[in-house]
N, C-alpha and C positions, 0 to 999 in steps of 0.2 A: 534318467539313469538311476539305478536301483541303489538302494545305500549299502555299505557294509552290512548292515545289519538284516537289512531284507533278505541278500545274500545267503546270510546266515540262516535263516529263518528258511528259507527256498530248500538248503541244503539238511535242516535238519528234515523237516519233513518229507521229502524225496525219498531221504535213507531212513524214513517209519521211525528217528530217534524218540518224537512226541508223538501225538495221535492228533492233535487240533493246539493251534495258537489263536489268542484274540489278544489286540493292542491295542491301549487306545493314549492318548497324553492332550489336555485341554489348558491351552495357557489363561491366566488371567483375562482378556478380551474374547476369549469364547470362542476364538480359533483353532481349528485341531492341529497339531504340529504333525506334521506332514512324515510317516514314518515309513509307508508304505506306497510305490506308485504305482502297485497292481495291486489284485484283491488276491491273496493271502488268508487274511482271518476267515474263520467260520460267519456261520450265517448271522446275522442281528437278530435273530429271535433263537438262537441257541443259548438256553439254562446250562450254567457253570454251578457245580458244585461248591462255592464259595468256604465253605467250611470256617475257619475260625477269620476270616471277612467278614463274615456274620455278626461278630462283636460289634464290631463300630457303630451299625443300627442300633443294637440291643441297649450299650450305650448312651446313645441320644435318646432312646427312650427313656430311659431312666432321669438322661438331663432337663429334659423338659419335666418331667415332675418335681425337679427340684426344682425349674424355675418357676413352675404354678404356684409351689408353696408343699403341696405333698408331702414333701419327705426332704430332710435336710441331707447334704452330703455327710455331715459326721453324726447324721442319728444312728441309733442302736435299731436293726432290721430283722432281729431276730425271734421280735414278735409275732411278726409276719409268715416266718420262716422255720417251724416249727422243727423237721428235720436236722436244718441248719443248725438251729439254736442247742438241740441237746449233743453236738459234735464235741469231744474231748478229745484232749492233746495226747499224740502218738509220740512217748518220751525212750521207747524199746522196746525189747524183747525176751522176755524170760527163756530161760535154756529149752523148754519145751516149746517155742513157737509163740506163747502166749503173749498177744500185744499189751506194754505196760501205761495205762491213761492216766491221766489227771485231768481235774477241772480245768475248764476256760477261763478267765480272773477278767481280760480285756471283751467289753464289747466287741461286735463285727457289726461294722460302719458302714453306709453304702461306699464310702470312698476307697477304704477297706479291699471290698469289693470290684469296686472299678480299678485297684491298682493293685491287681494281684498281691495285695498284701495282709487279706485276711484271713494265709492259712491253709486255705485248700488248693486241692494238687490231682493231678489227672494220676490212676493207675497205669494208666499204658505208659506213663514216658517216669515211673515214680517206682524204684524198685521195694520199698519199705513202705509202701501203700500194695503192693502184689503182693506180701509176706503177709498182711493183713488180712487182706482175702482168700488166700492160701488156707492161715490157722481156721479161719468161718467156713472153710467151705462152699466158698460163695464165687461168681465168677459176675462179677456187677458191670462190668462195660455194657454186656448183653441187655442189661434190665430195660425198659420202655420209657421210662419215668424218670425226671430230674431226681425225684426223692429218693426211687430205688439206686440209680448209678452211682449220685454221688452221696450215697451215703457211708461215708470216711471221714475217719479220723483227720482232725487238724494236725499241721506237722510243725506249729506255731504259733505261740500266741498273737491274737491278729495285732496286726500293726507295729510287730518287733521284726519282720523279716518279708523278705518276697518269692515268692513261685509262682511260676505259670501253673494255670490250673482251669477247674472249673468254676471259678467265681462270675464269671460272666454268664456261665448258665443260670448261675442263681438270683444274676440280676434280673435276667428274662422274667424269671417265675416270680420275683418282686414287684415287675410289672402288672402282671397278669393279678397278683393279687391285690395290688392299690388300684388298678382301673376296672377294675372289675371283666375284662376284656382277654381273651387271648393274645399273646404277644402278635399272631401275626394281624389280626385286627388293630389291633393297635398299631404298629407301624404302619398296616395299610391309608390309616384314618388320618394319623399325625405326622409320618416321615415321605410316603409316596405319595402319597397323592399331592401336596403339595406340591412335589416334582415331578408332577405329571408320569411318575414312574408303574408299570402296571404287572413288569414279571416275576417281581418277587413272591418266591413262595417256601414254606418248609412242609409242602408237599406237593413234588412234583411229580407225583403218578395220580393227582387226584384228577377226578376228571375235565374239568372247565380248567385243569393248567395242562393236560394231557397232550393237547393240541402243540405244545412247543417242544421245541427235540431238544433233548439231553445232550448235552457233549459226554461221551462218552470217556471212561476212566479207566485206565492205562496201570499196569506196575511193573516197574524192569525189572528181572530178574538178574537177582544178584554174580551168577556166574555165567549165562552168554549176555548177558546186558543189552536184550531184545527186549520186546515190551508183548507183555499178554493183556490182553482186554480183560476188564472187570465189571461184566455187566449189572453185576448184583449193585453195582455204586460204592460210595466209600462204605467203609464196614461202622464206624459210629455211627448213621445214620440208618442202620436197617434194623427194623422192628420201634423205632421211636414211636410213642402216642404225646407226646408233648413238641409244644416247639423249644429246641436246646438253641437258647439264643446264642449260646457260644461257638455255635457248631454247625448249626443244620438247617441254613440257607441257603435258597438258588434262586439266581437272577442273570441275566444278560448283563454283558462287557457294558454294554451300552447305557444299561441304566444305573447300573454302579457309581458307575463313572459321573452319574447327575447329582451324586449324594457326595463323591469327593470335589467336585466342584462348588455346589454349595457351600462347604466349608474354608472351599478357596478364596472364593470372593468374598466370603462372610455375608450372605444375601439375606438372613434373615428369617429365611423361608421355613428354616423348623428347629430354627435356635435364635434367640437375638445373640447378637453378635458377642457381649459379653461375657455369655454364658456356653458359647461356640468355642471362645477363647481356651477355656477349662481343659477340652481336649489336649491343647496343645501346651498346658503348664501341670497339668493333673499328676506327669511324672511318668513311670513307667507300665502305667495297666496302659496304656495305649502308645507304643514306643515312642519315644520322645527324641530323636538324633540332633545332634548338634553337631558340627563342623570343626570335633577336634579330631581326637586319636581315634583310630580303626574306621572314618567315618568318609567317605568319597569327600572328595577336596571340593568339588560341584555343586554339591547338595547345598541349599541355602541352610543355617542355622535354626534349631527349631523346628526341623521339618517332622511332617508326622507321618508315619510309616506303620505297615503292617505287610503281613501274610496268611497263606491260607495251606492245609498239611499238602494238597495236588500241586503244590507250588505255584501257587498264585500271588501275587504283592502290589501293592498298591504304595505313593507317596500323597503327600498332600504340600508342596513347595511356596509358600506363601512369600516368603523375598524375594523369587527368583518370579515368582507370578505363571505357578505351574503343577499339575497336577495327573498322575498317568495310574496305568493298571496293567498287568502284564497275568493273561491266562492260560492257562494250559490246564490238563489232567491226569496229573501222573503221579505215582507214588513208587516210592518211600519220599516223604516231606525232602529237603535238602540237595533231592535228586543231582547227579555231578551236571547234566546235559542241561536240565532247564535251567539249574541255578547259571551255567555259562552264559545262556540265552538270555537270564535274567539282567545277568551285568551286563551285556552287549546293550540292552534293549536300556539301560539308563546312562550308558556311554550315550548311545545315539540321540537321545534326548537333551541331553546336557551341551551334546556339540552344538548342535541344532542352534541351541541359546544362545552360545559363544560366539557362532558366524555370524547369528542377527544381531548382535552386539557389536562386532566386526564391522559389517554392513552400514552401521548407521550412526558408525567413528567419520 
């Protein structure tokens, strides 16, 4: 018999709400929790646009160089990071437009970095980073390059305050420059292949990853609230020559799901376990939820959570001994239909828990 939530799922796609669902949830013992009793999800070798999903690899690759010895979590990285390093503090704006800077005083740390607390901030979601670009005449989203995009003003001195932003691109390219390696070599060397995982890529038109089909990306329109295909893909990711580790990953439901399991069980496999921990006390560059106010009552304490702007999310429930990924493709970020989908899809998970708990009273 079909759950509530397949239901759900039957009926958004029937009525074209999404374009493609993938689900997956993998308890502690390695069994899949049972979400769907027909096939439903897209193919297993369907590339999802992960977008800022992306992070959590980029991440781990940073954390293993901390754990080789590399580079400390509170060293100064801005030797490395030349761009980076001559960014000044955006303090206002003169009556003509003209943005007002000052010096940086505080280092930027990789930790800094991993916790969105060193300062930098995305212009598309940052309206006093657009004014900046505005008075230059520059329109820098477009640019190809970590160095051209985000080359912006700080909105903080690092490590006095927090924004989401692009610091996690900049960890990418701190990769790239301590291993001497490409980021995506680099995760392929040190985070997939361990996990036997093989679809990740941050380029999926190239040809030896051409062969796997795209899931295709969706955006409703804001006044009949139908969905038009986007086959150009997300719009940060077209004309990139770098990998934006923040941003600009794709991989199958499937093998995702291999790297948030790893972290589940703490396996070893491309962190030792103490250094895995990190993730989940590091604070807020990798959302950190706890089990109080605004936070599902289900959710075990400490769980780690993220998303992706086509509305993708992922948990990592380490008390409860459980971990899922919920995909789709669609935009604007927040979407009202997927984010519904969203909640159903960790109701249904969380019951799941409760009756086997139930079960075994």
């Amino acid at each position: 018999m079909a759950s509530s939530f397949e239901l759900l799922v039957n009926e958004a796609i029937k009525n074209l709400d999404v374009p493609s669902i993938a689900v997956e949830a993998i308890r502690r013992d390695g069994s899949p929790s049972p979400l769907f009793t027909s096939q439903n999800a897209i193919g297993k070798n369907t590339l999802f646009t992960l977008a800022s999903l992306t992070k959590l690899p980029t991440s781990i690759a940073a954390l293993q160089l901390v754990e080789n010895g590399t580079i400390g979590l509170d060293d100064d990285v801005t030797d490395f990071l030349p761009t980076l390093k001559q960014q000044r503090i955006l303090k206002g704006f003169k009556a003509d437009g003209e943005p007002i800077l000052e010096d940086r005083t505080n280092p930027i740390t990789l930790r800094h970095l991993l916790t969105h607390s060193a300062g930098t901030g995305y212009d598309f979601s940052n309206e006093v980073l657009r004014r900046v670009q505005s008075f230059l005449g520059e329109h820098l989203s477009s640019k190809p390059t970590i160095e051209q995009r985000f080359n912006l003003p700080l909105l903080f001195e690092p490590g006095e305050s927090w924004n989401y932003g692009c610091s996690i691109d900049w960890v990418g390219k701190l990769v790239e420059v301590l291993t001497g390696l490409k980021l995506e070599t680099c995760m392929s060397k040190y985070i997939w292949q361990p996990l036997g995982v093989t679809s990740f890529t941050f380029w999926p038109h190239r040809q030896d990853v051409a062969k796997k089909e795209l899931a295709i990306l969706a955006e409703r329109d804001e006044e009949t609230k139908k969905l038009r295909p986007v086959p150009e893909g997300l719009s940060l990711n077209i004309g990139v020559t770098d990998c934006f580790g923040g941003q600009g990953g794709y991989a199958t439901v499937q093998d995702f799901l291999q790297l948030l399991y790893s972290l589940l069980v703490n396996d070893g496999r491309i962190l030792k376990p103490e250094t895995a921990d990190l993730l989940f006390i590091l604070g807020r560059g990798l959302l950190i939820e706890t089990a109080g106010h605004g936070c599902p009552p289900s959710r075990g304490s400490n769980t780690l959570v993220w998303s992706g702007a086509a509305n993708l999310f992922w948990f990592i429930d380490r008390q409860n001994g459980l971990c899922g990924l919920f995909a789709t493709q669609v935009m604007p970020p927040a979407d009202h239909v997927s984010q519904a989908l969203i909640k159903a899809f960790h109701e249904e998970v969380y019951k799941q828990i409760s009756e086997d708990a139930a079960r075994q009273c």
